[in-house]
N, C-alpha and C positions, 0 to 999 in steps of 0.2 A: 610426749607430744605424738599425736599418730598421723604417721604421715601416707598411709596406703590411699588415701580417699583424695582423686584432686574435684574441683569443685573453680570453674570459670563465673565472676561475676560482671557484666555491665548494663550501661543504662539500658532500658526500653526508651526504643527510640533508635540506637544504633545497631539496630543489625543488620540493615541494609548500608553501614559504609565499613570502612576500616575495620573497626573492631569485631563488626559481625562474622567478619571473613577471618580475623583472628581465633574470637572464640572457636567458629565452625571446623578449623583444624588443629586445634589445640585438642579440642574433643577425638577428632579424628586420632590425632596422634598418642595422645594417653588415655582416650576412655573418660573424660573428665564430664564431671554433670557441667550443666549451663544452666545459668538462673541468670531471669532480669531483676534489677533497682528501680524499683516503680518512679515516675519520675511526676506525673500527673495526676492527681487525684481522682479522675474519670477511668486508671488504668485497674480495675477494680480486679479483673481477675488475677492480671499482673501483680495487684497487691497480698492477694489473698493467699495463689501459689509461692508467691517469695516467703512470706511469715509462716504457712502449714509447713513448707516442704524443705526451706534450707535449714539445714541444721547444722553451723559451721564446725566442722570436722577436715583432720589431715591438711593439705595444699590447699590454700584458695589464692586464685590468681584472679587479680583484681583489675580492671581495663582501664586505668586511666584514674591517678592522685588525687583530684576534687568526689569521684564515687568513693576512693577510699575514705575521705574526710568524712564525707556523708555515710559511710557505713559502719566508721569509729563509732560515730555520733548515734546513731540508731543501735547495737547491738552491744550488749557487753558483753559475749559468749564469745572473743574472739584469742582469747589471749592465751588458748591451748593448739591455736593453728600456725604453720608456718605459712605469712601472708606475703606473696610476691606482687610489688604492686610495678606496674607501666607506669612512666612517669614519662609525659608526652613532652612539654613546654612550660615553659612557665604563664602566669596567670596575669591578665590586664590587669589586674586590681591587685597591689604589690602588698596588702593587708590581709586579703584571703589567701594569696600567695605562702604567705611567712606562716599561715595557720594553718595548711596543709605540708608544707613541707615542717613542722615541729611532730605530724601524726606521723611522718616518715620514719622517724625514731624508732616507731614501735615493729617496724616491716621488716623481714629474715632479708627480703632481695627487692634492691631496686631496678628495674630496668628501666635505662635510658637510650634513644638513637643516635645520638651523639657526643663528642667530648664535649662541647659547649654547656650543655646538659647536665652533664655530670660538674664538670667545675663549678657551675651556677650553684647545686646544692650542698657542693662541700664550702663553696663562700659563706651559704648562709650557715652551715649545720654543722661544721666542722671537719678538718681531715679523717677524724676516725671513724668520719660515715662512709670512708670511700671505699673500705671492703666489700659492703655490703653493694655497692652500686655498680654492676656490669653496664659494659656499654654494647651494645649488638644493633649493627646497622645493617636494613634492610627492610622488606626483601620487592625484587621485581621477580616476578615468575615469567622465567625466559621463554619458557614453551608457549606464553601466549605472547607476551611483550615482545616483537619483532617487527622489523620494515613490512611492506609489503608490498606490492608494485600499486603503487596510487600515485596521481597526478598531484602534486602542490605546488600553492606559490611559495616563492619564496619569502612572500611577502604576509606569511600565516602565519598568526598566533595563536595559541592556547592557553588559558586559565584553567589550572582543576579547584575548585573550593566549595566550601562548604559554606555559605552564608555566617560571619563572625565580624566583629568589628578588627581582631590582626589579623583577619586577610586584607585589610584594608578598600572596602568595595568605594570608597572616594576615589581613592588612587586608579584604583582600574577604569573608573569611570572619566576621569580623567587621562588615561590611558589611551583610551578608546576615541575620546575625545578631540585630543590632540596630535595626532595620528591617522590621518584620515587615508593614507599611503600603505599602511597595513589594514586587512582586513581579522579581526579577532574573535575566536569563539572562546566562551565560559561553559564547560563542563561542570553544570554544580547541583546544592541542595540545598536548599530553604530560600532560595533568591524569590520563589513565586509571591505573588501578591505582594511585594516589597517594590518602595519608590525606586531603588535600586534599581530594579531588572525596569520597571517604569523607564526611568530614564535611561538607561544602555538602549532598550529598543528604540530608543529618537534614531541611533546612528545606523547609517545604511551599510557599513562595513562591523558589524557586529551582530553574531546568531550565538541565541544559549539554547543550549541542551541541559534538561531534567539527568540530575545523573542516574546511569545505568551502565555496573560493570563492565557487561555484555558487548559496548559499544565504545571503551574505554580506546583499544589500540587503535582500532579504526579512526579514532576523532586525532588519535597521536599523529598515526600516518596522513592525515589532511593538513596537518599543520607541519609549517619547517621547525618554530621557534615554541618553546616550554616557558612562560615567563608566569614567577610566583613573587608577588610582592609585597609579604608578610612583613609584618615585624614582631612576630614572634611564629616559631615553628621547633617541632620535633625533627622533623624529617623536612624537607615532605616528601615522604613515598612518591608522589608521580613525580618528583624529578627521577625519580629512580628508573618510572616505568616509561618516562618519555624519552631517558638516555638509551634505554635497552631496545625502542619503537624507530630511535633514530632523529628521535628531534637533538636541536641543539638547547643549551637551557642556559637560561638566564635566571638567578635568584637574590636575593637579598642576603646580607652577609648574617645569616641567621639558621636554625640549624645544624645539619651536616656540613652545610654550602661548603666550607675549608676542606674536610674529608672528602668530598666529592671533585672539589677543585685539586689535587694531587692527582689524578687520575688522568685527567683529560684537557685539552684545549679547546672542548666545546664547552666548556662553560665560563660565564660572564659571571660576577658578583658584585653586585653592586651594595651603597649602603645602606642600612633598614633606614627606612623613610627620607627613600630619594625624593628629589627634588623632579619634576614631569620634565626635566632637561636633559638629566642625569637617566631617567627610564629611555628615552627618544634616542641621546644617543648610543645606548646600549643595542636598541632593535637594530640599530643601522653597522652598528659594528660586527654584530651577531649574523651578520649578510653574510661577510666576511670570513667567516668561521669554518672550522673543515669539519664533514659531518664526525657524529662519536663513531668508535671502533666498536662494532657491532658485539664485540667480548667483553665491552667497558667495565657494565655491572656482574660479571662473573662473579665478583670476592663478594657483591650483594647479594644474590641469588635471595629469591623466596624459599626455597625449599632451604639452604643453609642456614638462612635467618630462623626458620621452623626446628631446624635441629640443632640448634646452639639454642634457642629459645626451650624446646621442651625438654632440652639437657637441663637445663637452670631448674626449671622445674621439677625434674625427679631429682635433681643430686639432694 
């Protein structure tokens, strides 16, 4: 098996969220090629660089368990490579689920962001997959994620998501809704031209912002309160980045939520697919709340996430 060669794959389409900023220092840190997973049949050059130019050799580290299913499925040159694949969350649809995690089998390392994560795949795939499954939680990059002297209410919320049906965009709608006491911004991506974002602009105490890195802590520091109301996640990272900015957070008991609730008393957990009673009194409890300890995320750090991550990778 040759392993000098690493090689980052994901979809086209994600390089402007998570994963892009993944690859882009994964690169940084070991020199590793990037190739996109054409995703659209319009992505023509995208298709044409993936099939000339990857030629799977040495490490490939793969961004997320459903490209790896789809890259099983497309290639059979892969079975001289040692494959690390990201393993985010588990899958709405509990039959594609079981048929991506059976490709798991074939993977040298899995990486997952929390214990939840991990026990989920060994319920289905057995204990003797849990060698192969590190858990590495993170990261917030402290040199940017920090307070800053900004004015907020108290009475601020923020949403970070990504347009999916477990972010649950009902519930935040709902959210927003019925709450007319809090004023609420969604930092996100693919909300445009969706009834979604349609109906959240009816309410006067709610503004989204088009996501943009750049403008990531700024939007942290305007808001007091971080509320994510998945019911299914890996992480999610901006709890990470809103504890380290100073917000208090509120999450669904999915996730890290328990790793991260050991830590701190600014965090609220509530259950996946509360009831709009159960969210309402969580904001009003969350008043209450003493802000996080500006060192909270230290054992998360970005940069340590980076370098327990590109360990995995070269060992």
């Amino acid at each position: 098996m040759c392993m000098g060669q690493i090689t980052v794959i994901l979809r086209r389409g994600n390089q402007n969220w998570i994963f892009g900023a993944f690859a882009n220092d994964i690169k940084l840190y070991t020199k590793a090629s990037v190739f996109f997973f054409p995703m659209k049949k319009k992505q023509l050059w995208t298709f044409i660089r993936y099939k000339i130019f990857f030629k799977p050799q040495g490490t490939i580290v793969v961004l997320h368990q459903e490209l790896f299913y789809q890259l099983k499925k497309s290639r059979k040159d892969l079975d001289n490579c040692k494959i690390i694949v990201l393993y985010t969350h588990t899958h709405d649809t509990e039959e594609v689920n079981l048929l991506n995690l059976e490709y798991l089998k074939s993977a040298h390392k899995i990486l997952v962001h929390s214990t939840e994560i991990k026990n989920q795949i060994i319920m289905h795939l057995g204990i003797e997959l849990s060698k192969k499954i590190k858990v590495i939680i993170g990261g917030a990059d402290v040199s940017y994620f920090k307070p800053l002297e900004v004015t907020k209410s108290l009475r601020s919320v923020i949403f970070v998501a990504r347009l999916a049906k477990r972010k649950r965009p009902d519930l935040i709608i709902e959210t927003v809704r019925s709450n007319p006491k809090f004023n609420f911004t969604l930092h996100g991506q693919d909300w445009e031209n969706t009834q979604y974002l349609v109906n959240l602009k009816t309410y006067r105490n709610f503004a989204y912002y088009k996501f943009n890195f750049k403008n990531s802590n700024y939007l942290y520091n305007q808001n007091n309160i971080f509320l994510c109301l998945s019911d299914i996640e890996g992480g999610p990272i901006p709890a990470l980045e809103a504890l380290a900015a100073g917000c208090k957070v509120i999450m669904t008991d999915t996730g890290f939520a328990r790793d991260l609730k050991n830590l701190t008393n600014s965090i609220i957990i509530i259950p996946t697919n509360p009831s709009p009673f159960e969210v309402t009194s969580a904001l009003n409890k969350c008043l209450n709340l003493p802000n996080p300890n500006r060192n909270i995320v230290e054992n998360f750090r970005y940069d340590h996430f980076l370098n327990e991550l590109t360990s995995l990778i070269n060992d």
